[in-house]
TIRO-2110 file (N, C-alpha, C; in Angstrom, 1 decimal):
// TIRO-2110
10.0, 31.5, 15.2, N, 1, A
8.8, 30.9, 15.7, CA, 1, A
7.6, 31.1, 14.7, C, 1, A
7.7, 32.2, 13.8, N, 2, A
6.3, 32.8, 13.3, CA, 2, A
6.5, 31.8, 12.1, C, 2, A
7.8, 31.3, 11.4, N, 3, A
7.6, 30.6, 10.9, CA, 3, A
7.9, 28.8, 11.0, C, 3, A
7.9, 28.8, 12.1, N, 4, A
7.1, 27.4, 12.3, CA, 4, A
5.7, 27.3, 12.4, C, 4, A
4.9, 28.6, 13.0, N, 5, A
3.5, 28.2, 12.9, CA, 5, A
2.9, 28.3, 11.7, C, 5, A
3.4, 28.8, 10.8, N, 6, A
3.1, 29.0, 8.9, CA, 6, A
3.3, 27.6, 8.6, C, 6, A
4.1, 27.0, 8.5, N, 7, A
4.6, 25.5, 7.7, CA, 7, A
3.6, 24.9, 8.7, C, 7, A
3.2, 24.9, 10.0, N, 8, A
2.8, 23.9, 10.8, CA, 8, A
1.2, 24.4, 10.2, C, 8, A
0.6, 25.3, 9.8, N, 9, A
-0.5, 25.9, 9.4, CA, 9, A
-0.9, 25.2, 7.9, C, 9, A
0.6, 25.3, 7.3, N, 10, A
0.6, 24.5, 5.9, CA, 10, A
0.2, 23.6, 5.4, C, 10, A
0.8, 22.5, 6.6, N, 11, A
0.9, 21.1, 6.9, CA, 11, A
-0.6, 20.6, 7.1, C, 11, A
-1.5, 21.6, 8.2, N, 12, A
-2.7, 21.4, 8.4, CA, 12, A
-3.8, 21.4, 7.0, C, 12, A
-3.4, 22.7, 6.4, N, 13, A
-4.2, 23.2, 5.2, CA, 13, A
-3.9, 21.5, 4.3, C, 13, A
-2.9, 21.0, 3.9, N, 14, A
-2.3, 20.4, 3.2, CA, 14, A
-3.4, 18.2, 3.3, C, 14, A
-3.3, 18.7, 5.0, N, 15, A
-3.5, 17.4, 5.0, CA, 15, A
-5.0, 17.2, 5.1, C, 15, A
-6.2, 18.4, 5.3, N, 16, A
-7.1, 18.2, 5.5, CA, 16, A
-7.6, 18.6, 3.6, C, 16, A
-7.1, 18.9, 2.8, N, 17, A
-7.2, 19.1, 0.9, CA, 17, A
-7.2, 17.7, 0.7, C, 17, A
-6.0, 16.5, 1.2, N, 18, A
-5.8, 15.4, 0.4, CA, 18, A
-6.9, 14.6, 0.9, C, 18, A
-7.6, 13.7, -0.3, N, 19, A
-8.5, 13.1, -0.1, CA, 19, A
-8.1, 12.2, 1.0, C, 19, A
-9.2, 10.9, 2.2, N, 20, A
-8.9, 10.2, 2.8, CA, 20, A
-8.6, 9.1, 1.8, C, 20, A
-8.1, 8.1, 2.4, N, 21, A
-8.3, 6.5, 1.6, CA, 21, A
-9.8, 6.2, 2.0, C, 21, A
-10.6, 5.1, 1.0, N, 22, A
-11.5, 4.8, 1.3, CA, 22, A
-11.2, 3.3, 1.2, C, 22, A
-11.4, 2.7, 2.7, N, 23, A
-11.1, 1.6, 3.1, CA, 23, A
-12.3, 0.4, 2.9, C, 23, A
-13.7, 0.6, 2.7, N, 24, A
-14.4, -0.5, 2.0, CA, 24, A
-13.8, -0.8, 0.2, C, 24, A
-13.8, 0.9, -0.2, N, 25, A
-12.9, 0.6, -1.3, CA, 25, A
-11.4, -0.2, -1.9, C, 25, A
-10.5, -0.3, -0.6, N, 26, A
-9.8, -1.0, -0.8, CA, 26, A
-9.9, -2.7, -0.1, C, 26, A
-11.1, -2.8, 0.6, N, 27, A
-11.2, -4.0, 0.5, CA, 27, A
-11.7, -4.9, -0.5, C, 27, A
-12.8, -4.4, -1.4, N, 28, A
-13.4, -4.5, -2.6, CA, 28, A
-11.8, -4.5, -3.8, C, 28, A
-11.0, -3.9, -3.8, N, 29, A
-9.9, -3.8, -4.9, CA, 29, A
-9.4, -5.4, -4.7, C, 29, A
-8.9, -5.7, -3.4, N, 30, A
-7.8, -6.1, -2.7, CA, 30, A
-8.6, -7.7, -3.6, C, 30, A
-10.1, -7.8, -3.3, N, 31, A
-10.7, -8.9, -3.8, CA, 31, A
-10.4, -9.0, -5.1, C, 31, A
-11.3, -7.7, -5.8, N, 32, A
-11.3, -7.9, -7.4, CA, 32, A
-10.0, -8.1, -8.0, C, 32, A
-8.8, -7.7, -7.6, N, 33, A
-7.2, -8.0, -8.1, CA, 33, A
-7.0, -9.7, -7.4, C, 33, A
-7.9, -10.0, -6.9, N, 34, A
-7.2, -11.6, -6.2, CA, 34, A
-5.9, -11.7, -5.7, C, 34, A
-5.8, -10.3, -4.9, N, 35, A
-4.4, -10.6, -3.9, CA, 35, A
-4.2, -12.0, -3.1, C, 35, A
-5.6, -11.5, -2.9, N, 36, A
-5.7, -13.2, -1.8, CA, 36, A
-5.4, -14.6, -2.4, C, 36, A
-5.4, -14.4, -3.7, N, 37, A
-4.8, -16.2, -4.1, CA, 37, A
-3.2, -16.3, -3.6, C, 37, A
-2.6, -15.2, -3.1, N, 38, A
-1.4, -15.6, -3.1, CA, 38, A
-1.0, -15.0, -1.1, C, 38, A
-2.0, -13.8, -1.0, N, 39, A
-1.9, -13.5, 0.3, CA, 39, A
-2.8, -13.7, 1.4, C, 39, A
-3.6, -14.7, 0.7, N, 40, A
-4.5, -15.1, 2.2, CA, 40, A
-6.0, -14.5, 2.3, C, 40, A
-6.7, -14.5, 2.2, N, 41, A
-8.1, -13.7, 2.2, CA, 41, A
-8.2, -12.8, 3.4, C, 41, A
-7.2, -12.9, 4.5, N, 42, A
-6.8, -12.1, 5.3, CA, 42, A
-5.9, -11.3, 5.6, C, 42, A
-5.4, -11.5, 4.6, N, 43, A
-3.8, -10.9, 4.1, CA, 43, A
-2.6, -11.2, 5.6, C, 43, A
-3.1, -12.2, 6.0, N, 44, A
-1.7, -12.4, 7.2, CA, 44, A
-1.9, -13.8, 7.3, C, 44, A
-2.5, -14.8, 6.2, N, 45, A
-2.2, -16.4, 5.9, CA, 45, A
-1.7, -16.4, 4.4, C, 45, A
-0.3, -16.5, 4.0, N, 46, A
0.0, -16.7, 2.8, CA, 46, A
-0.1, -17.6, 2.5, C, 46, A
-0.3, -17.8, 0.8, N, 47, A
0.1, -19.3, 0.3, CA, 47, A
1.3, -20.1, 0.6, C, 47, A
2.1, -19.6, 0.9, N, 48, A
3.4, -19.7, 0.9, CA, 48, A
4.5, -19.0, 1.8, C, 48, A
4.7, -19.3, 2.4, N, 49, A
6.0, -18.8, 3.4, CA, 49, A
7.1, -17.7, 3.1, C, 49, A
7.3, -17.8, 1.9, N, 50, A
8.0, -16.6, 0.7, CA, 50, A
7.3, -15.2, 0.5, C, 50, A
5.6, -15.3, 0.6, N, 51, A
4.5, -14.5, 0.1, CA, 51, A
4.9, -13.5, 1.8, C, 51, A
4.9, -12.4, 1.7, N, 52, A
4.7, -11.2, 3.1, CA, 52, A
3.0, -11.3, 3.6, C, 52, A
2.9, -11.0, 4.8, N, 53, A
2.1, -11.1, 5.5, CA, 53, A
1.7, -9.4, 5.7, C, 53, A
0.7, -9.2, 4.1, N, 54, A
0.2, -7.8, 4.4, CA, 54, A
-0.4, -7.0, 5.3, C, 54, A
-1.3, -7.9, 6.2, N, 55, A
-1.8, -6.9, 7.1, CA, 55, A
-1.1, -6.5, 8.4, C, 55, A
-1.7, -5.1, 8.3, N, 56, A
-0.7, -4.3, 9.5, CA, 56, A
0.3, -3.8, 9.1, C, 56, A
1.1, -3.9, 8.1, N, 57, A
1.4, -3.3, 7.6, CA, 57, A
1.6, -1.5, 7.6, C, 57, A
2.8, -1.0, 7.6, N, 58, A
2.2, 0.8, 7.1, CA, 58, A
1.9, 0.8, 5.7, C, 58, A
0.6, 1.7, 5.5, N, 59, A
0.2, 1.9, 4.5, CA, 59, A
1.2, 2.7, 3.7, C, 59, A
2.2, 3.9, 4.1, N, 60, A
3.0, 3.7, 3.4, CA, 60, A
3.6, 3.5, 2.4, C, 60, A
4.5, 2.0, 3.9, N, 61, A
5.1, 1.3, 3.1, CA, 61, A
4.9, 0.1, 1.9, C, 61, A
3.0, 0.1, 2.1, N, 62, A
2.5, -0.8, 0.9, CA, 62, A
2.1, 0.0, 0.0, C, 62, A
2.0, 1.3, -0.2, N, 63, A
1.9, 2.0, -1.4, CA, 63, A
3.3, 2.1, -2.1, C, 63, A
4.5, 2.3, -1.5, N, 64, A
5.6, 2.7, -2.2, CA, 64, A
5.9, 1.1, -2.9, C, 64, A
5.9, 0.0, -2.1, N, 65, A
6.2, -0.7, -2.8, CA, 65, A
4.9, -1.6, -4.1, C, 65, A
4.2, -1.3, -4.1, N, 66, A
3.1, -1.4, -5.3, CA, 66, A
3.5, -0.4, -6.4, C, 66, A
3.9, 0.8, -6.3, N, 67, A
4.1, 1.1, -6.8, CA, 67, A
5.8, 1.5, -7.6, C, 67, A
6.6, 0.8, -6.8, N, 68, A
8.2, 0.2, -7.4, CA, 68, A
7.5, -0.9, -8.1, C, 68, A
6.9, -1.8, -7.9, N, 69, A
6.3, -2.7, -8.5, CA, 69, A
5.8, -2.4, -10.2, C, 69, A
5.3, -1.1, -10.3, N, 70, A
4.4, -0.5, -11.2, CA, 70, A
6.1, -0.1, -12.2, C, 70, A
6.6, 0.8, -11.5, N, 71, A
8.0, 1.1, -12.1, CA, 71, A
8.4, -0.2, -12.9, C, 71, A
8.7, -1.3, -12.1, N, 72, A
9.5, -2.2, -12.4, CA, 72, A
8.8, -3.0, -14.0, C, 72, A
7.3, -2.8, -13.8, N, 73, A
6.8, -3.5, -14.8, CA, 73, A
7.1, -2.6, -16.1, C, 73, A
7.0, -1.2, -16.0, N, 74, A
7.3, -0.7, -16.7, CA, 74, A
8.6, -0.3, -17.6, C, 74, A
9.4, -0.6, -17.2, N, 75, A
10.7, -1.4, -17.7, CA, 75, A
12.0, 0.0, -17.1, C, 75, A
11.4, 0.1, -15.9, N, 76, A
12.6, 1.2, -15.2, CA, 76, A
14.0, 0.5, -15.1, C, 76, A
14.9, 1.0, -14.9, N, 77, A
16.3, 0.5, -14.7, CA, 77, A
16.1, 0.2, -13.2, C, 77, A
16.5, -0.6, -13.1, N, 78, A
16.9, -1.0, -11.6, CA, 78, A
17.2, -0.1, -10.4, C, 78, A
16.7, 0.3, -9.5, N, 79, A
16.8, 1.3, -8.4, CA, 79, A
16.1, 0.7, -7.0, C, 79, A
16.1, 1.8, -5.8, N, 80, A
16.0, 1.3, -4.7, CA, 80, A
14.4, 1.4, -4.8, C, 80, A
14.0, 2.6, -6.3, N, 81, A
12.5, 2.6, -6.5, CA, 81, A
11.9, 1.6, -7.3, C, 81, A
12.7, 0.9, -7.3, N, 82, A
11.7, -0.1, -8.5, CA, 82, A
12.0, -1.7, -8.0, C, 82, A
11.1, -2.2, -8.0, N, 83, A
10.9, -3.7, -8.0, CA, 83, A
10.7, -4.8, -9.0, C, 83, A
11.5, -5.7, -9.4, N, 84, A
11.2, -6.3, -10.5, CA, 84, A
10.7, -7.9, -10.5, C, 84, A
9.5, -7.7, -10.5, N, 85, A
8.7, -9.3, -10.0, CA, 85, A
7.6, -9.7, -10.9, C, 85, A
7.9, -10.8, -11.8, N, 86, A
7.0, -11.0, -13.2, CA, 86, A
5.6, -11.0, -12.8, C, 86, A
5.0, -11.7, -11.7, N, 87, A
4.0, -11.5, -10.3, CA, 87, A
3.0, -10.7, -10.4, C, 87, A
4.1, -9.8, -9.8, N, 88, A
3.7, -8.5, -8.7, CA, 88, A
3.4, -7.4, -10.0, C, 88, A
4.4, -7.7, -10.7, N, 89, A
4.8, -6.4, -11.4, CA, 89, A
3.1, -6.6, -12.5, C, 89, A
2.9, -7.5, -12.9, N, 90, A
1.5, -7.5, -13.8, CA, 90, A
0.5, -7.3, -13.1, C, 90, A
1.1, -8.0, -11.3, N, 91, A
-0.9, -7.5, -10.8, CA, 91, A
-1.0, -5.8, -10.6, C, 91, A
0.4, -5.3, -10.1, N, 92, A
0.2, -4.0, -9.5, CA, 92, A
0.3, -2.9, -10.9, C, 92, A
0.7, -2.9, -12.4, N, 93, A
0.2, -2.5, -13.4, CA, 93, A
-1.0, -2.1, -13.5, C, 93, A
-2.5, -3.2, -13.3, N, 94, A
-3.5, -3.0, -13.3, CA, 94, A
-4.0, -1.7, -12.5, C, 94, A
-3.7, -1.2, -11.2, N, 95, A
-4.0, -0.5, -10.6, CA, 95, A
-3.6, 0.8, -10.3, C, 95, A
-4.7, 1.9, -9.9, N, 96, A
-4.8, 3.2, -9.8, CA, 96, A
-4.3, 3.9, -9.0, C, 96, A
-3.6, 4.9, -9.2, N, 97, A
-3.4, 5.4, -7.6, CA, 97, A
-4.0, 5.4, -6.6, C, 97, A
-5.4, 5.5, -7.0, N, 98, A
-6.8, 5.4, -6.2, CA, 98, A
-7.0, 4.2, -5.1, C, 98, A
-6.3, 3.2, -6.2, N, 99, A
-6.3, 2.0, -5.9, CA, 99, A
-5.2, 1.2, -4.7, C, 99, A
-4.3, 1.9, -5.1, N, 100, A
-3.1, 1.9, -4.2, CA, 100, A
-3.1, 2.3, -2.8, C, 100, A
-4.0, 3.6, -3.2, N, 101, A
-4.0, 4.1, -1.7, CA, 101, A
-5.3, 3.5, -0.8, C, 101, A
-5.9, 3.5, -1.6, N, 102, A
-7.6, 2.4, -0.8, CA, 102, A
-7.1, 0.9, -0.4, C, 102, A
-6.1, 0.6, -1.1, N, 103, A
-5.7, -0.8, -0.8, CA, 103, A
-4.4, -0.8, 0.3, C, 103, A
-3.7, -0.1, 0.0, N, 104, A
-2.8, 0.3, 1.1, CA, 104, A
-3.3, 0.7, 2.5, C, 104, A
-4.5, 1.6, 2.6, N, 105, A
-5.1, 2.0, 3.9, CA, 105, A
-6.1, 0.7, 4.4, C, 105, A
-6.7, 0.1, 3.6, N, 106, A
-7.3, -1.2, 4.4, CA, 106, A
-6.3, -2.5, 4.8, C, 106, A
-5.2, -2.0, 4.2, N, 107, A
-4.3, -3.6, 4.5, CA, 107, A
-4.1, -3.4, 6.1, C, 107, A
-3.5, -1.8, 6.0, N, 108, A
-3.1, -1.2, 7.2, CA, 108, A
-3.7, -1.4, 8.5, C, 108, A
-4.9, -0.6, 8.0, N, 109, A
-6.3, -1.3, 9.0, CA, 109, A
-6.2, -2.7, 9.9, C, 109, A
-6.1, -3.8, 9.1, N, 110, A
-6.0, -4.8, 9.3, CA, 110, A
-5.4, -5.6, 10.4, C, 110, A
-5.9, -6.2, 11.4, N, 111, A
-5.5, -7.0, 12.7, CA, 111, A
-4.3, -8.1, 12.1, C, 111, A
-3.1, -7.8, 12.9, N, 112, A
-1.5, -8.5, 12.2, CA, 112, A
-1.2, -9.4, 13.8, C, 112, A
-0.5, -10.2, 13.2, N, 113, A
0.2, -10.5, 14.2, CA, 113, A
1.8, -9.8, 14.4, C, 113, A
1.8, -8.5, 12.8, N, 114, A
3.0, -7.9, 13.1, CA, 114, A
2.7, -6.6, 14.2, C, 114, A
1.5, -6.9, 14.7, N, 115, A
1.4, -5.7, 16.0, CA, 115, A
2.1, -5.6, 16.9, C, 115, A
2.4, -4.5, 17.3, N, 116, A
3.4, -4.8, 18.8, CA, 116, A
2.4, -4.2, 20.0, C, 116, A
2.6, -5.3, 20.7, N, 117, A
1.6, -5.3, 22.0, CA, 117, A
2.8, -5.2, 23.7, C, 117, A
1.7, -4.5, 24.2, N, 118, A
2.1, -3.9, 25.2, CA, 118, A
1.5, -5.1, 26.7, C, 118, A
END
């Protein structure tokens, strides 16, 4: 028991060190990268039916995959961590971790129709 409340102690120390996302910041990224030409200026109207419907999204799962994306451009071997999209792979290059995570936490944010409602 004494050591569950150490790790559970850990966990607290751990999460309140990591910076937050800053979510005006990743709405500001989300512009200056022109996600929106291909995802909607709402990120849940794509250009195209093919394009995912980012908002609402777990943030996450839109960090991991921006950054397979970043792998992939990089010329990784093929894995479950890397994504290889001539696209994706040049816009998500450009961007910071910083940027990932500020962009990933406002997509999140974001009113989806992938909500599930009660």
């Amino acid at each position: 028991m004494r050591t569950f409340w150490i790790a559970l102690l850990g966990l607290g120390l751990a999460a309140t060190g990591a910076q937050a996302a800053d979510l005006q910041a990743g709405k500001a990224a989300f512009e200056k990268y022109t996600c929106a030409s291909c995802h909607g200026a709402d990120a849940k109207t794509p250009m195209l039916p093919e394009y995912p419907i980012l908002a609402g999204q777990h943030a996450d799962y839109l960090a991991h995959a921006l950054t397979s994306y970043q792998r992939g451009q990089a010329g990784a071997p093929a894995s479950a961590n890397v994504r290889k999209n001539a696209i994706m792979g040049a816009m998500a290059a450009q961007l910071s971790a910083a940027d990932i995570e500020n962009i990933s936490a406002w997509l999140a944010a974001q009113p989806s129709p992938l909500a599930v409602r009660r």
